[in-house]
C-alpha positions in Angstrom: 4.2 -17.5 -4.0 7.5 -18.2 -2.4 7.4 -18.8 1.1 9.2 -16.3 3.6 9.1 -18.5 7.1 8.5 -21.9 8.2 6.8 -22.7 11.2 4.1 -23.6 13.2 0.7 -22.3 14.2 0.2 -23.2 18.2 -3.5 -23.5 18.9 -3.5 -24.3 23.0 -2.0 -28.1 22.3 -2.6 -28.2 18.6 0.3 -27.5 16.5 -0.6 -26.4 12.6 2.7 -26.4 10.5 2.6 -23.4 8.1 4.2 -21.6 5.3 4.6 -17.5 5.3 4.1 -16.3 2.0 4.1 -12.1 1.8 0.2 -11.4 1.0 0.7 -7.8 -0.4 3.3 -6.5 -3.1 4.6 -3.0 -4.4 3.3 -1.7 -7.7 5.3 1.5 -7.1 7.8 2.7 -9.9 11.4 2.2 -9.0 14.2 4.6 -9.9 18.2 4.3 -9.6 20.6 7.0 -8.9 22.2 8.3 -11.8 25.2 10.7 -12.4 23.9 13.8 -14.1 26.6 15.0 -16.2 27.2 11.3 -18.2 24.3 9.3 -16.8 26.4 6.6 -14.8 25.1 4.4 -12.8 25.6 5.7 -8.8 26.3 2.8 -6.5 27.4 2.5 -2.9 30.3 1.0 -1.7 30.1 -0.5 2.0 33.5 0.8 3.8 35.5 0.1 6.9 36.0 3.6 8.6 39.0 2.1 10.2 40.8 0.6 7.5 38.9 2.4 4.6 38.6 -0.4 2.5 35.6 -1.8 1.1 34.3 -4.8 2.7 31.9 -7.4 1.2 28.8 -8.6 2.3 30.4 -12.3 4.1 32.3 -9.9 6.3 29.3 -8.0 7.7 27.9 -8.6 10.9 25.5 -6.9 13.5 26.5 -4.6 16.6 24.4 -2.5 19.0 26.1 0.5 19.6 26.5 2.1 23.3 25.6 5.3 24.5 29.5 6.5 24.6 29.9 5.2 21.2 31.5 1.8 22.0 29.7 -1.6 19.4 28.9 -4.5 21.1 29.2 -7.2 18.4 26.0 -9.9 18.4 26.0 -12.7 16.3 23.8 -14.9 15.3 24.3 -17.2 17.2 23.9 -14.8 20.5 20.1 -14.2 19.3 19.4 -18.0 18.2 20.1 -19.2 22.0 17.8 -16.7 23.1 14.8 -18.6 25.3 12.1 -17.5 22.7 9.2 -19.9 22.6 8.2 -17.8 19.3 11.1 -18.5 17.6 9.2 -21.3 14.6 6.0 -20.7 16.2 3.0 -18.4 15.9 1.5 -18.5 19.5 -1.8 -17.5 20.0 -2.6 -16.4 23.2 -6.2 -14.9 22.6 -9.4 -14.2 21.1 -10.5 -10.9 21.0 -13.6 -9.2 19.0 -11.9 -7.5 15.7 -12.9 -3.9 16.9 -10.9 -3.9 19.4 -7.5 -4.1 17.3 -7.0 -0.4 16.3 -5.8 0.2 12.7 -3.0 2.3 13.7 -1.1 -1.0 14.8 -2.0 -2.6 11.0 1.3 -3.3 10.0 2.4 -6.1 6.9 0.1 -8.8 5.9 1.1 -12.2 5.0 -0.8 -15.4 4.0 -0.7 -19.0 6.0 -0.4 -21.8 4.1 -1.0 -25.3 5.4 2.9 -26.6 5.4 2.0 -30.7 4.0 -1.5 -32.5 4.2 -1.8 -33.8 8.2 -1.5 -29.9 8.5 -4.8 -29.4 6.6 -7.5 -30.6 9.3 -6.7 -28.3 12.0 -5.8 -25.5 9.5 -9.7 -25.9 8.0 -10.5 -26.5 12.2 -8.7 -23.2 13.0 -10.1 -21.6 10.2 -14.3 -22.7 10.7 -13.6 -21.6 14.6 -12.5 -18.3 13.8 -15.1 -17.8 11.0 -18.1 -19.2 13.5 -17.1 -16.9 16.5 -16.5 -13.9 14.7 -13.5 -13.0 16.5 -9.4 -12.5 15.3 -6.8 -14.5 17.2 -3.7 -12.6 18.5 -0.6 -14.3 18.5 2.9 -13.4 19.0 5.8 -14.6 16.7 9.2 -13.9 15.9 10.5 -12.8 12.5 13.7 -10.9 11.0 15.6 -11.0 14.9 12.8 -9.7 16.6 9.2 -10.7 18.0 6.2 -9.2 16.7 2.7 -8.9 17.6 0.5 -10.4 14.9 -3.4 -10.7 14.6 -4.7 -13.6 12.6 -8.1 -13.4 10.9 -10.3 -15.1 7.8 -9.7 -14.0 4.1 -11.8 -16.1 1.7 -10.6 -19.7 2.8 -7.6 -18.8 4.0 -5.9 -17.5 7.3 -4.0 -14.2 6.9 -2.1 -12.7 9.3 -1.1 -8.9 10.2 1.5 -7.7 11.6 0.8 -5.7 14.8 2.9 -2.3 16.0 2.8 -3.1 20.2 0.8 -0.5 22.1 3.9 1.3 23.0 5.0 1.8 19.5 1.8 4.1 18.8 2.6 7.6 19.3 0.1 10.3 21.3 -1.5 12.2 19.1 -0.4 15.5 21.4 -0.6 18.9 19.5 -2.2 17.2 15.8 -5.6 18.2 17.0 -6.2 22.2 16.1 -5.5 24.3 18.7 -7.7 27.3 18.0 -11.4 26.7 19.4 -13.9 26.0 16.0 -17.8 25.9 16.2 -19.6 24.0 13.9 -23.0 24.6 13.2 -25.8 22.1 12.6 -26.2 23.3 8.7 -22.5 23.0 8.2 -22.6 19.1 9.7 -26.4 18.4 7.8 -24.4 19.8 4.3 -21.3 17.8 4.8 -23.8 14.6 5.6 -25.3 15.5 2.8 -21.9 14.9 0.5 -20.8 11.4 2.2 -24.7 10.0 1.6 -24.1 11.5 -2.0 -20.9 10.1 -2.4 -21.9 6.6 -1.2 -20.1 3.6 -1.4 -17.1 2.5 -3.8 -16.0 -1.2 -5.4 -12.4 -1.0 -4.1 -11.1 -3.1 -6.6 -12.0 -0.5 -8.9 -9.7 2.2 -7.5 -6.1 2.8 -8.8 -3.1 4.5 -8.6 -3.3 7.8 -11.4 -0.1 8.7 -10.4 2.1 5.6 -11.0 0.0 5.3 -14.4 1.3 8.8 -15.9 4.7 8.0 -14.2 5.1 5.1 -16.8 3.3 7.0 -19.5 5.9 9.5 -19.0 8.9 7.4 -18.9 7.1 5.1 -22.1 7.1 8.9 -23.7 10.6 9.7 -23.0 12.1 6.4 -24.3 10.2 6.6 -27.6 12.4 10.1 -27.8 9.4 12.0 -26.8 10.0 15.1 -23.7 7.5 13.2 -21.9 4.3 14.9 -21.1 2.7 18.2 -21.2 2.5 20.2 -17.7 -0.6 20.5 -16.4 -3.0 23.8 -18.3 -3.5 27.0 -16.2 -6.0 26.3 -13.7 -5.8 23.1 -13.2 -3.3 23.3 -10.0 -4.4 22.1 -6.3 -6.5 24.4 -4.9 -4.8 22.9 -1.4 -4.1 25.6 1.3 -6.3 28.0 0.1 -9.2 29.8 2.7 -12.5 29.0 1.3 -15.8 29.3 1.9 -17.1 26.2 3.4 -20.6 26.8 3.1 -19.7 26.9 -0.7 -18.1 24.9 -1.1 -19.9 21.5 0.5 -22.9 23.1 -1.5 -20.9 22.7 -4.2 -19.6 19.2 -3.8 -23.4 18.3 -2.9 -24.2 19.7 -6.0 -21.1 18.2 -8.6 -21.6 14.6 -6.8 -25.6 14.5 -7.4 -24.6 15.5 -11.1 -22.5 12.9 -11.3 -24.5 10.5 -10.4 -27.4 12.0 -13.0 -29.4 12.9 -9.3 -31.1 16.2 -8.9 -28.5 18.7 -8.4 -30.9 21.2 -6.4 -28.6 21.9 -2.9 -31.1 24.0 -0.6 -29.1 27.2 0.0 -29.3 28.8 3.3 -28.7 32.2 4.2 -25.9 33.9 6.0 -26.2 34.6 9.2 -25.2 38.0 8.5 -28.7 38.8 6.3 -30.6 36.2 9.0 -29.6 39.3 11.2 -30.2 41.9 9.0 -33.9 41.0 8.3 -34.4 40.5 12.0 -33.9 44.4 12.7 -35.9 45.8 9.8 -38.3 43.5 11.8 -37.8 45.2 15.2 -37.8 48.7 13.5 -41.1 47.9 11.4 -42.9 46.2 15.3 -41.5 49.8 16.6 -42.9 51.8 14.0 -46.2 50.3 14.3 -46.3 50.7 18.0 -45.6 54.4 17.6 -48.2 54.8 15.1 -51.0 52.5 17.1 -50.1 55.4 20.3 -50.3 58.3 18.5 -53.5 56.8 17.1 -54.9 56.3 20.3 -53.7 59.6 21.7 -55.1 61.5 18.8 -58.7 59.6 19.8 -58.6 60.2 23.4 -58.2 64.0 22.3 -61.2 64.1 20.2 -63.4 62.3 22.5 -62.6 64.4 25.5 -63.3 67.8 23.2 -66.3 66.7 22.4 -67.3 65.5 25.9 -66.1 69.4 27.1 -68.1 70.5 24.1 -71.4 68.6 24.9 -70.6 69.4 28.9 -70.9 73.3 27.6 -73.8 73.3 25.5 -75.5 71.6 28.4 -74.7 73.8 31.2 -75.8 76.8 28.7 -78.8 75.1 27.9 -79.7 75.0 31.6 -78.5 78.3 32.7 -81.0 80.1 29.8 -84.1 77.5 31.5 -83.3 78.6 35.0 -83.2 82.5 33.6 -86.6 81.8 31.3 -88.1 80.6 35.0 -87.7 83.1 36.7 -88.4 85.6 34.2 -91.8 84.1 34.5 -92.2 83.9 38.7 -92.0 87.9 38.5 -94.3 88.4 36.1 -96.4 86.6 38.0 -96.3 88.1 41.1 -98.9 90.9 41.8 -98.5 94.8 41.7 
């Protein structure tokens, strides 16, 4: 890999001379502007707006350009005598536990490579220290006319180094979050961690890009005189935008991941809330219902009994009356002429 920048790692008063060498590359299909009535080749022409004539790449320097317009030229020379310690040097300044760095800052990555063999024993030193205290270094350095924030940390045996966005360069994330108040409920959240523990875990290295791969097949189709490659069949567009019905659809993508796997694909169903609600009145109404019934019941039984207590309290009182007339009935016949 050919080296980007030449410099120097400085570890408090250990110096490490190092090589940059770009650790990622694009994979990404390129295209060129073409002219679509003969298929030229569109290019760009850099020209003076002064003068109007094109002006090649030895004659073009930098400027910063003034609120009212006016360009301050700066040369090259104006940024090299600029008191920056970073200038061939990647300066650490500290030590810091790796979740602290937020990923929003993750910029480009590079690789450090040991610049000549005395450079090797404190690379390896650097290197052990930062693999023993399970930290990342931060560092500041300067690259392409400006200095960068950089965070160095252990990739197999080597040092890598990312570059760093400073704090101010992260934007607020003011009016992203939605605005309209959502509740989610417990059996929404239990479905959806349901899906991640179903999904799992993925080899990385296994994943690729789909859509570069039928960009070549395409253009591999269209140079062997093809038209390239069939649209995608009815049905088979995004389903992106659409309202659905969540419930559903996690069961759903519970179920389709489970199958994938060859799991059980039974997904416990729950029940609307809508028919939760439903059942619960024809509860009520059946616990009324009985209640009326169990009162008339019981009214209907204090009826009887009190008829036949007034019934029995009758036949008593005529019982007695006709004793009380039979007794008396005999006193007079008892008594003498």
């Amino acid at each position: 890999m050919r080296s980007i920048w030449n410099g120097a790692i400085s570890f408090g008063l250990v110096s490490i001379p190092i090589k940059l060498v770009n650790a990622t590359e694009s994979r990404s299909v390129s295209f060129r502007q073409i002219h679509t009535e003969d298929g030229g080749r569109v290019r760009y022409k850099k020209v003076c707006e002064l003068d109007g004539e094109e002006v090649p790449q030895a004659e073009i320097g930098k400027a910063y350009e003034d609120a009212d317009g006016t360009m301050i030229p700066v040369t090259d020379e104006d940024l090299a005598a600029l008191p920056l310690p970073t200038a061939k040097t990647i300066e650490i300044v500290a030590f810091v536990p790796a979740g602290q760095i937020d990923p929003l800052q993750m910029d480009a990555a590079y690789y450090l490579s040991a610049n000549g063999v005395p450079a090797a024993k404190p690379y390896t030193l650097l290197r052990e220290a930062l693999k023993r205290s399970d930290r990342v270094a931060l560092a500041k350095y300067a690259l392409r006319g400006r200095e960068r924030l950089g965070m160095l940390r252990v990739v197999d045996d080597v040092i890598a180094m990312h570059g760093l966005l400073w704090p101010d360069e992260i934007r607020a994330p003011e009016g992203v979050a939605p605005e309209t108040p959502v509740t989610v409920r417990e059996a929404e959240l239990d479905l959806a961690d349901a899906l991640m523990a179903t999904l799992g875990e993925v080899d990385v290295s296994t994943l690729h890009d789909d859509y570069r791969t039928a960009v070549e097949e395409m253009i591999a189709a269209k140079a062997a005189g093809g038209e390239g490659v069939a649209p995608p069949a009815p049905g088979e567009e995004e389903t992106g935008g659409r309202v659905i019905d969540l419930m559903a659809a996690l069961e759903n993508s519970v179920r389709a991941a489970r199958e994938a796997r060859g799991e059980d694909a039974v997904v416990t169903e729950l029940k609307p809330r809508g028919a939760a609600k439903k059942t619960t009145a024809k509860q009520s109404q059946a616990k009324k219902t009985a209640k009326k019934t169990t009162a008339k019941k019981t009214a209907t039984a204090k009826k009887t009994a009190t008829k036949a207590t007034t019934a029995k309290t009758a036949k008593t009182a005529k019982a007695t009356t006709a004793k009380k007339a039979a007794a008396k009935k005999t006193t007079s016949q008892k008594r003498p002429a």
